[in-house]
SEPAVEX-339134 format. One line per 4 residues: number of its first residue (from 0); their letters; for each residue x, y, z of C-alpha. Coordinates in steps of 0.001 Angstrom, whole numbers, plus 500000, padded with zeros to 6 digits. Example, Ala and Ser with C-alpha at 12.3 -4.5 7.8 and 13.67 -1.06 7.14 Angstrom:
# SEPAVEX-339134
0	AS	512300/495500/507800 ~ 513670/498940/507140
***
This chain:
# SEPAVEX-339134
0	XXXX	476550/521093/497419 ~ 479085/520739/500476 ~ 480479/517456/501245 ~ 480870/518132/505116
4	XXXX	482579/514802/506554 ~ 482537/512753/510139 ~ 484052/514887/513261 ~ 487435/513295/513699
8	XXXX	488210/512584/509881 ~ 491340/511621/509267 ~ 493054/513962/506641 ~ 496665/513094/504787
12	XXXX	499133/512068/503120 ~ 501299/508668/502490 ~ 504953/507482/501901 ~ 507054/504448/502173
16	XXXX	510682/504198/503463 ~ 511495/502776/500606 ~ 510562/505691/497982 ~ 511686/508466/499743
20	XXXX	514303/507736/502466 ~ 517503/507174/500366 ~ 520428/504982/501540 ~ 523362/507215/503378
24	XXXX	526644/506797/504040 ~ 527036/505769/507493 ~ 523581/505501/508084 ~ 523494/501265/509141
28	XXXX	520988/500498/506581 ~ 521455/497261/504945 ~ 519874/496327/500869 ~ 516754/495698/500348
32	XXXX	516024/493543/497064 ~ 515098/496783/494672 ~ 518961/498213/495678 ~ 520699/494563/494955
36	XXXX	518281/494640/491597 ~ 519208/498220/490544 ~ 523115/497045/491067 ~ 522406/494536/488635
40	XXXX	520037/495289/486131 ~ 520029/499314/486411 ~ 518839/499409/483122 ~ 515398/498078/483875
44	XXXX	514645/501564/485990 ~ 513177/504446/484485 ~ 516366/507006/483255 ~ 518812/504610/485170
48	XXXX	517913/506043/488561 ~ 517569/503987/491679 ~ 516727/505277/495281 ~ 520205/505824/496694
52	XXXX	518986/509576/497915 ~ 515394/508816/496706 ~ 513877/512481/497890 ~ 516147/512356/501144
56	XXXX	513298/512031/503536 ~ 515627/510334/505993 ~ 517445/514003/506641 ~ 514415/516554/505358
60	XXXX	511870/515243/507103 ~ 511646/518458/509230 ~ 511212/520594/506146 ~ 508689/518233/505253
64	XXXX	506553/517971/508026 ~ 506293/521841/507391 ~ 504327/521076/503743 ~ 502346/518625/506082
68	XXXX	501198/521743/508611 ~ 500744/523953/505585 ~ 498331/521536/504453 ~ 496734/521356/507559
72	XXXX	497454/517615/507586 ~ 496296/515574/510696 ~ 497236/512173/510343 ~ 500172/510691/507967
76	XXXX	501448/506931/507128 ~ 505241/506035/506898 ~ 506619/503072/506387 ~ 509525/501737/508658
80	XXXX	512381/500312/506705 ~ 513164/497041/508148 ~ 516693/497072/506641 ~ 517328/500068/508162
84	XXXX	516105/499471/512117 ~ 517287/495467/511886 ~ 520339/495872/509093 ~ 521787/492311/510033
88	XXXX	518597/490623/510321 ~ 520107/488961/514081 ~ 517241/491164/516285 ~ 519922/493908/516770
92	XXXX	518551/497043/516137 ~ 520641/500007/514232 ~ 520709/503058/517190 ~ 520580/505416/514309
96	XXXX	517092/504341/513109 ~ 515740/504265/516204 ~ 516632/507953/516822 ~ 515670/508502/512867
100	XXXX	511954/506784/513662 ~ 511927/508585/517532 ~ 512206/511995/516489 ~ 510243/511641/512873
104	XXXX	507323/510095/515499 ~ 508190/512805/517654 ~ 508007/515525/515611 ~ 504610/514930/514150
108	XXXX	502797/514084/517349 ~ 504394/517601/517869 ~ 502862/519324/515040 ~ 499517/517686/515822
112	XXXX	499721/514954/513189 ~ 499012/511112/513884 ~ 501631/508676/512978 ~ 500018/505892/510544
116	XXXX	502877/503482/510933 ~ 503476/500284/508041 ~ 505874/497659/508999 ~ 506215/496508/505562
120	XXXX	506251/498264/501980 ~ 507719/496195/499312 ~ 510993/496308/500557 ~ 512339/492724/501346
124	XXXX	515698/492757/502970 ~ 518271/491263/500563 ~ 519209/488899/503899 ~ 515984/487602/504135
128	XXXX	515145/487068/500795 ~ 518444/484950/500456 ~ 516586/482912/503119 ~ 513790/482278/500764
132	XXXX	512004/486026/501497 ~ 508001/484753/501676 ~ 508361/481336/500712 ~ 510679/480917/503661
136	XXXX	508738/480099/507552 ~ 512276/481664/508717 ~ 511396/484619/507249 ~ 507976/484641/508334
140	XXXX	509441/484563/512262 ~ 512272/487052/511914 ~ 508793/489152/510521 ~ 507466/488528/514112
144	XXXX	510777/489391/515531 ~ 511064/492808/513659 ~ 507329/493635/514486 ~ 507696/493008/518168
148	XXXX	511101/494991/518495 ~ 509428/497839/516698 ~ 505884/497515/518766 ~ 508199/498117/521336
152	XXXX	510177/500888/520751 ~ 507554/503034/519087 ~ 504450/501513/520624 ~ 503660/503643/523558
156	XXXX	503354/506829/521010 ~ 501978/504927/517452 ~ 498166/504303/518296 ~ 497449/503098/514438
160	XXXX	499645/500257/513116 ~ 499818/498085/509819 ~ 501686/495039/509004 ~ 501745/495294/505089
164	XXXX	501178/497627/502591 ~ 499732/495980/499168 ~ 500729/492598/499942 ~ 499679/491005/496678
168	XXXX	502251/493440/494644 ~ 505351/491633/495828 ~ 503485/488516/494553 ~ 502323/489932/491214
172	XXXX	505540/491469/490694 ~ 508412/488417/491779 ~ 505908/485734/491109 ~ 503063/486420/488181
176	XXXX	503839/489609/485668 ~ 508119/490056/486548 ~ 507910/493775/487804 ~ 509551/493333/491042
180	XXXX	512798/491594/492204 ~ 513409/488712/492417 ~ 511648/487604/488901 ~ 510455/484514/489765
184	XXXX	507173/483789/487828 ~ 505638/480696/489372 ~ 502417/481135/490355 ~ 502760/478126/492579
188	XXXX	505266/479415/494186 ~ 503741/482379/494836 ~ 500716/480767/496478 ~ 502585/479714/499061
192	XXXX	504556/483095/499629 ~ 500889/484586/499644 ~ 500500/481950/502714 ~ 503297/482904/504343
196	XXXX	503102/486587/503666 ~ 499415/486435/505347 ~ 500421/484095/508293 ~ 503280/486445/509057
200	XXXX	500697/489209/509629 ~ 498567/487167/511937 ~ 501810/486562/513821 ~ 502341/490553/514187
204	XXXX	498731/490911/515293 ~ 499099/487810/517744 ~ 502561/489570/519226 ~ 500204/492940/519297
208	XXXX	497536/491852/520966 ~ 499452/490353/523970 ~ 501717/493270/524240 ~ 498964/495479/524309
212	XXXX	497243/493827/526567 ~ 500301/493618/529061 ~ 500302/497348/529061 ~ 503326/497955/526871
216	XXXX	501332/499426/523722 ~ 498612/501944/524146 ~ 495216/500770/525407 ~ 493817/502490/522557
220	XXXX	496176/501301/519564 ~ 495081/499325/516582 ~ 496593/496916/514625 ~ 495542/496480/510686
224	XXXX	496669/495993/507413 ~ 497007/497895/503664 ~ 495529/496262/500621 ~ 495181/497331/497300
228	XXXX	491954/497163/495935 ~ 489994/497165/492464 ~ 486216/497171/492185 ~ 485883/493739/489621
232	XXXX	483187/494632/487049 ~ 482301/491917/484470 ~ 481748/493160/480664 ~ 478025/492196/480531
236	XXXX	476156/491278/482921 ~ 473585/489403/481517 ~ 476541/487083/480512 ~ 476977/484230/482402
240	XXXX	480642/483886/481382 ~ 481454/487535/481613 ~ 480123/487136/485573 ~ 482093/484137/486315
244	XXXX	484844/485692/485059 ~ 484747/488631/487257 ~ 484407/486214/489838 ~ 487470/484430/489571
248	XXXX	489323/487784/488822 ~ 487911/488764/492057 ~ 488702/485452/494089 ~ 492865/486225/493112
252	XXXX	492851/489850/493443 ~ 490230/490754/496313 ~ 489544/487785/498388 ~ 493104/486347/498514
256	XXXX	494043/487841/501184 ~ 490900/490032/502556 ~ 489203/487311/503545 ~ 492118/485820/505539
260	XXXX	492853/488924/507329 ~ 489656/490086/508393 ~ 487390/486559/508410 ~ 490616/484529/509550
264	XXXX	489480/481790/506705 ~ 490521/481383/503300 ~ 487895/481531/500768 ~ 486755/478176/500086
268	XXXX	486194/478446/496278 ~ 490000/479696/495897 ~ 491191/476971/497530 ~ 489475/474301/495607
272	XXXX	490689/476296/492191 ~ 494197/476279/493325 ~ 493805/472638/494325 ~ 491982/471572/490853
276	XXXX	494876/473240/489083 ~ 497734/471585/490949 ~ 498779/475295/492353 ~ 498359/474399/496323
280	XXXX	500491/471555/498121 ~ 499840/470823/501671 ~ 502569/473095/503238 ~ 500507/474462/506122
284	XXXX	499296/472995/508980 ~ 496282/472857/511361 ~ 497915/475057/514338 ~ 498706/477955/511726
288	XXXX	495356/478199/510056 ~ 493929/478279/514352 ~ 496752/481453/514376 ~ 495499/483305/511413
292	XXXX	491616/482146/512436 ~ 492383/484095/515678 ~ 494456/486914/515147 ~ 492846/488831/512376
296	XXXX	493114/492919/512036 ~ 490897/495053/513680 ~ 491315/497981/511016 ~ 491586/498194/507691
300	XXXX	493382/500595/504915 ~ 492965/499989/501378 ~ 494679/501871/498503 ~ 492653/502339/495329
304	XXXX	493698/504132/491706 ~ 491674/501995/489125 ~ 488726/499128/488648 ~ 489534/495911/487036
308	XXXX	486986/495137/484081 ~ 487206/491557/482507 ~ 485236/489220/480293 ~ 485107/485661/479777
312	XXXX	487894/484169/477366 ~ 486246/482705/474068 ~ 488503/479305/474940 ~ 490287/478218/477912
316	XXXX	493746/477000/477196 ~ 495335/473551/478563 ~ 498677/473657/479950 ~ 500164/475298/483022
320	XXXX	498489/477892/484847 ~ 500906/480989/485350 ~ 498367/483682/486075 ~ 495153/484660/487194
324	XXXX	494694/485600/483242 ~ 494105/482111/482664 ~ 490758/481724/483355 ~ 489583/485540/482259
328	XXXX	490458/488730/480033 ~ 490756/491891/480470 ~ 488616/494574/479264 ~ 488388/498342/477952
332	XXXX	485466/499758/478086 ~ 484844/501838/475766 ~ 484459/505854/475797 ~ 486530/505533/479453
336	XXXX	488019/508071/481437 ~ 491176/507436/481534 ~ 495041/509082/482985 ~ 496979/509724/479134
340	XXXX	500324/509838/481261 ~ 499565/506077/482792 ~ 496393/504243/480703 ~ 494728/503899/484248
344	XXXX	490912/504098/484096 ~ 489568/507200/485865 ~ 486206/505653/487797 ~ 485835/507754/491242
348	XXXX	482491/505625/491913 ~ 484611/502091/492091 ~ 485858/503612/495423 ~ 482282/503748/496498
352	XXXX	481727/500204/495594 ~ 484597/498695/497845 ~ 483166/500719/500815 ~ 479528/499646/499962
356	XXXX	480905/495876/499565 ~ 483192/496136/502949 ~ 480107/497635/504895 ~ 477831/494625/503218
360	XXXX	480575/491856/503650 ~ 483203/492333/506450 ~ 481119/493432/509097 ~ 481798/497528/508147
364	XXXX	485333/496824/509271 ~ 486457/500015/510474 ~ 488221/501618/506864 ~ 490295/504131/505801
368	XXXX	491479/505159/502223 ~ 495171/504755/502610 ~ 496243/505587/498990 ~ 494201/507013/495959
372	XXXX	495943/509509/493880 ~ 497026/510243/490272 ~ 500330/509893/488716 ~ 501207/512628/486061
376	XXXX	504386/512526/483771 ~ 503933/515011/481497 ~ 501098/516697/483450 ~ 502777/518259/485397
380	XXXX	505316/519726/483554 ~ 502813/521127/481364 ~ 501327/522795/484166 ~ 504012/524251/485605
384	XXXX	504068/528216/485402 ~ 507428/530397/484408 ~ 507644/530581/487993 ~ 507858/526780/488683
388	XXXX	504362/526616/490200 ~ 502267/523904/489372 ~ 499046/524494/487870 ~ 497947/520715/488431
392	XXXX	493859/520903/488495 ~ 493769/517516/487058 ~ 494777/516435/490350 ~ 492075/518324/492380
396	XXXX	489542/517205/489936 ~ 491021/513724/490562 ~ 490907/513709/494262 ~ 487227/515912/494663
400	XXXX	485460/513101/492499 ~ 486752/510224/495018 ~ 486307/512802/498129 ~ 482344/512531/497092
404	XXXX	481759/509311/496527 ~ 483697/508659/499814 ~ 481454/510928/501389 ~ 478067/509278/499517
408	XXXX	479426/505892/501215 ~ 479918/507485/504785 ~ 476434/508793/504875 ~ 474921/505845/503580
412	XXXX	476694/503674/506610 ~ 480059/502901/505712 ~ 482459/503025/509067 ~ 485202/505002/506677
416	XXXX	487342/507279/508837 ~ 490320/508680/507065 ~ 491809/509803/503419 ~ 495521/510044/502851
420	XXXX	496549/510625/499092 ~ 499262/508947/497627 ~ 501399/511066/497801 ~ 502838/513880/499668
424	XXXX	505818/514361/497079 ~ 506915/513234/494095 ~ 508877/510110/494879 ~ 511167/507133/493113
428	XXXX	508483/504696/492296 ~ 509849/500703/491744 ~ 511204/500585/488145 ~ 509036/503898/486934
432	XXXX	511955/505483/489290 ~ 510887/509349/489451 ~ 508901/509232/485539 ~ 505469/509543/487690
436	XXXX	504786/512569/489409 ~ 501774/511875/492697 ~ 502535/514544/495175 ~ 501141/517597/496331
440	XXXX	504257/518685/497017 ~ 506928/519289/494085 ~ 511029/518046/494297 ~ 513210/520154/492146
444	XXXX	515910/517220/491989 ~ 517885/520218/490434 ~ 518136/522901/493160 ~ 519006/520588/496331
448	XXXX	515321/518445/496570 ~ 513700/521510/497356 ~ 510005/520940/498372 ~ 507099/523589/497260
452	XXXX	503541/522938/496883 ~ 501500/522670/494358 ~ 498456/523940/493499 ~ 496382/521176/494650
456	XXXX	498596/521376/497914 ~ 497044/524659/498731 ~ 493669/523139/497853 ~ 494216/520099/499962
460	XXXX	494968/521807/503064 ~ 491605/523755/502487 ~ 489566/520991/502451 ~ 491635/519234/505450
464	XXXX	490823/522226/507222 ~ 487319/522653/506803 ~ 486765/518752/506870 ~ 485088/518825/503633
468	X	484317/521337/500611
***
């Protein structure tokens, strides 16, 4: 069967500044939280390695636009760092980034490639989180101040924009499970940074709109946002408490923040949950809810790698709420398909699902798959060939089963108009450091970062190429 897609598909690849940049000497960046948390605590990364050169993006991103041609890519997301074009956090912008981000734009509208830019991907500035990071309405305006200064600069060139990427991970990690600096765990607390984290994207969008309609962006530029997103499927569901479960899993992890964003209202049985359970003070006011009612995203990304499965708890606990786990568990189903290097559920179809549900739901937002991908750490060292080629069919498999049910979802309605995998090398993850392998492209981090693709590399750039298999 051939799985032909849409004229004008969007084919690619995706990174963040804060995975693959580095930090250089000389180069005007100021620390983010992760390199103030590695200073500290290096112990809690993955073979004591933090992101000081990362995979040195910030000086080989010619050499790795070249994997991106090979690959016949025609559309890739970056991240800008924020630390690195605003180091003091005063509206000053560091000259060298701006020249950095001009050429890097540059060059791929050169090669033919569309710049996917994200204003934001996990990577706080240490400056601002002193001020309180998303729990601070300072913090929230020196957002709008950062997103306006780089509308500006890069505007007239970027046509696709995005103020977050994964917004509820800085929330899970600082406030919920303690994966991401600063360990905070107060869910309470983190309500209101979700708040703040999803009125400073309606201020970006706001500051968008008006600039583009005075001419200084593109008439034909977008403005959206990047969520990560889990099909919720209960254990049975002829069980009444196995579907409300999923429900409420749903309500924290889904609707938190897609509902905002695109509807420009928060859901209202959330609300009243975080109310009943003393998690939601009356911070907020009237005028800000009218800002996020109005300036909601016009496009949307969404990155997704596994579906959530949960079942009702046999007894509900008293005492504090610090999770979403309070009012469900989760669940393994059994005989799964599952990734041995990371316990991740295989399930191609959940990706269907979302697009089905956003199509049903959100007025068939205009969508685009802005990470799915599979992270390997012994894979792909097994697969690797006397010759350092890697053998990684996993990986095709991996990405053909999602490209289908994509596909299935497109031709039954769905306005989905792009794919970028996650990612297009092997990159320092948060923590996990560079124990995960996701690219198509391999780093020998013992022969100078030299890039080479991989097998699924070569296939990639087939099927980018051909717009389908």
């Amino acid at each position: 069967m051939n799985y032909k897609f849409n004229e004008g598909f969007y084919w690619g690849t995706a990174i963040s500044a804060l995975q693959t940049e580095g930090t250089h000497e000389g180069d005007g960046k100021s620390d983010t939280t992760f390199d103030v948390w590695f200073k500290k605590e290096p112990e809690r990364f993955f073979g004591g390695e933090g992101n000081k050169v990362a995979v040195d993006f910030y000086h080989m991103y010619d050499e790795d636009i070249k994997m991106m041609k090979k690959m016949n890519h025609n559309s890739f997301r970056f991240s800008i760092a924020w630390s690195r074009l605003i180091p003091n956090g005063d509206g000053i912008v560091n000259e060298k980034a701006v020249k950095y981000y001009n050429d890097l734009i540059n060059k791929l509208l050169d090669n033919g490639i569309e710049p996917f830019v994200c204003l934001f991907h996990f990577d706080m500035p240490w400056i601002m989180q002193e001020k309180g990071g998303w729990e601070s309405l300072d913090v929230v305006d020196k957002y709008k101040e950062y997103a306006e200064i780089a509308f500006r600069l890069f505007g007239h060139r970027v046509k696709k924009w995005f103020t977050h990427n994964e917004p509820i991970v800085p929330i899970e990690g600082s406030y919920i499970y303690g994966f991401h600096y600063p360990i905070i765990k107060d869910l309470k607390r983190g309500v209101k940074a979700t708040y703040y984290t999803i009125l400073s994207s309606a201020k970006a969008v706001e500051v968008f709109k008006r600039l583009r309609k005075d001419g200084v962006l593109r008439s034909d530029s977008t403005i959206g946002t990047i969520l990560s997103m889990s099909p919720v499927y209960p254990r049975d569901y002829n069980n009444k408490e196995d579907v409300k479960a999923s429900e409420i899993c749903k309500l924290f992890f889904t609707n938190s923040f897609l509902e905002p964003m695109v509807k420009g209202e928060f859901n209202r049985e959330l609300v009243e949950l975080l109310k009943k359970y003393n998690l939601l003070e009356e911070f907020y006011t009237q005028e800000e809810l009218e800002l996020i009612k109005n300036n909601t995203i016009e496009t949307l990304g969404f990155n997704y790698y596994f579906p959530r499965r949960v079942k009702a708890k046999e007894h509900i606990s008293g005492g504090k709420v610090e999770s979403p786990e309070y009012f469900f568990e989760h669940y393994e189903m059994p005989n799964r398909i599952f990734n041995k290097d990371r316990g991740w559920e295989i399930y191609p179809e959940g990706i269907y699902d979302i697009l089905i549900m956003l199509r049903d739901e959100y007025d068939n937002i205009p969508v685009y798959i802005s990470e799915n991908g599979i992270g390997r750490y012994k894979g792909d060292i097994e697969d690797m060939d006397d010759a350092g080629f890697i053998h990684d069919d996993a990986r095709i498999e991996f990405v053909k089963e999602h490209l289908k049910w994509i596909w299935r979802a497109q031709n039954e309605g769905s306005n989905v108009f792009g794919y970028h995998m996650w990612s297009l090398m092997d990159n320092w993850s948060m923590s996990n450091a560079f124990k995960n392998k996701y690219g198509f492209v391999h780093v020998d981090r013992e022969n100078g970062l030299k890039r080479s693709l991989k097998k699924s590399g070569y296939w990639y750039g087939d099927v980018s190429k051909n717009n389908g298999f």
